[in-house]
N, C-alpha and C positions, 0 to 999 in steps of 0.2 A: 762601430759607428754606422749612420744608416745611410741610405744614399742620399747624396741630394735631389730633389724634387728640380732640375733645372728648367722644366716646362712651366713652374707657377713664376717666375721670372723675369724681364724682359729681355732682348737683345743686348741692348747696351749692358744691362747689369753680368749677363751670364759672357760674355763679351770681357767687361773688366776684369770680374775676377779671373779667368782663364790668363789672362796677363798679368795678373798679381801674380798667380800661383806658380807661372814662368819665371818672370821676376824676381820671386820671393828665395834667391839663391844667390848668395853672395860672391861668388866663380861664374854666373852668367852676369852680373852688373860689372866682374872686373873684364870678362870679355866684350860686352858689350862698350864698353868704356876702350878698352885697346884698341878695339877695331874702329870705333869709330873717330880716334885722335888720327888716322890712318890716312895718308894719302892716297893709297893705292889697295887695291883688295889683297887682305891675309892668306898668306897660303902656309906655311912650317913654323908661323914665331909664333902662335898661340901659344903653343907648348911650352915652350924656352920661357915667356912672359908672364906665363900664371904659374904657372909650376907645379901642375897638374899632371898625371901619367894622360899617356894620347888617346884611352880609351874614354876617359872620365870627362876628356875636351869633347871628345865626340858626341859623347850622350851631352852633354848642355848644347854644340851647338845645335843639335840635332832635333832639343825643346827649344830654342829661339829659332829655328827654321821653321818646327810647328805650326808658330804665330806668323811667320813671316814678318818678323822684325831682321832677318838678315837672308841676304840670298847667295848660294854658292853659284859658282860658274866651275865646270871642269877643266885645267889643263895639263895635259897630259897624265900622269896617275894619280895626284892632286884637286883637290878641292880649294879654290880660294874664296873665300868670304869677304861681303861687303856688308854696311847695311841697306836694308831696301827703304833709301829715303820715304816713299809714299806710303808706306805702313808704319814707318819711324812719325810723319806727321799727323799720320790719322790718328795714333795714340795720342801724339801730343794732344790734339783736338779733343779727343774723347778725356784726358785725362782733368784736362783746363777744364771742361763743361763738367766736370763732376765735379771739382771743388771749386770752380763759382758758384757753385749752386749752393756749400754749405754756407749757411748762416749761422753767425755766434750765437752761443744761448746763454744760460745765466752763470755756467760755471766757467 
């Protein structure tokens, strides 16, 4: 497969898909869903809640840190996880302006 060309593209587009491509993982949508039903930031129930070994948590939270759709804070030898509200809305922003935009056609 070739590379992509991501400089013939604009911001916004090379911007969404990198969050598609985040996304596009059905163990970060269930984390990103547990954490954010979450009153207080995650630190040990990931694991217990998705049912995933703690490596395999690590590596997805570690592509939605990426994005920064969630941000850790360290306490004590722990990492707890929230999400970063203002990146949580900027997608929403960006996602809403991309399918206002589609217009029905004839199929």
């Amino acid at each position: 497969m070739g590379i992509t060309k991501t400089q013939i593209f604009n911001n916004k587009q090379n911007e969404l898909a990198t969050i598609f491509k985040v996304l596009a993982n059905p163990a970060r949508i269930a984390i990103l869903q547990y954490i954010s039903n979450q009153k207080s930031c995650i630190c040990n129930d990931i694991v217990e809640e998705i049912g995933l070994a703690q490596p395999t948590i690590s590596q997805h939270l570690k592509e939605l840190k990426s994005i920064d759709l969630i941000q850790g804070e360290i306490e004590g030898k722990k990492v707890c996880y929230c999400i970063n509200l203002k990146k949580w809305e900027m997608v929403h922003e960006l996602l809403n302006s991309f399918f206002n935009k589609t217009q029905s056609n004839c199929c």
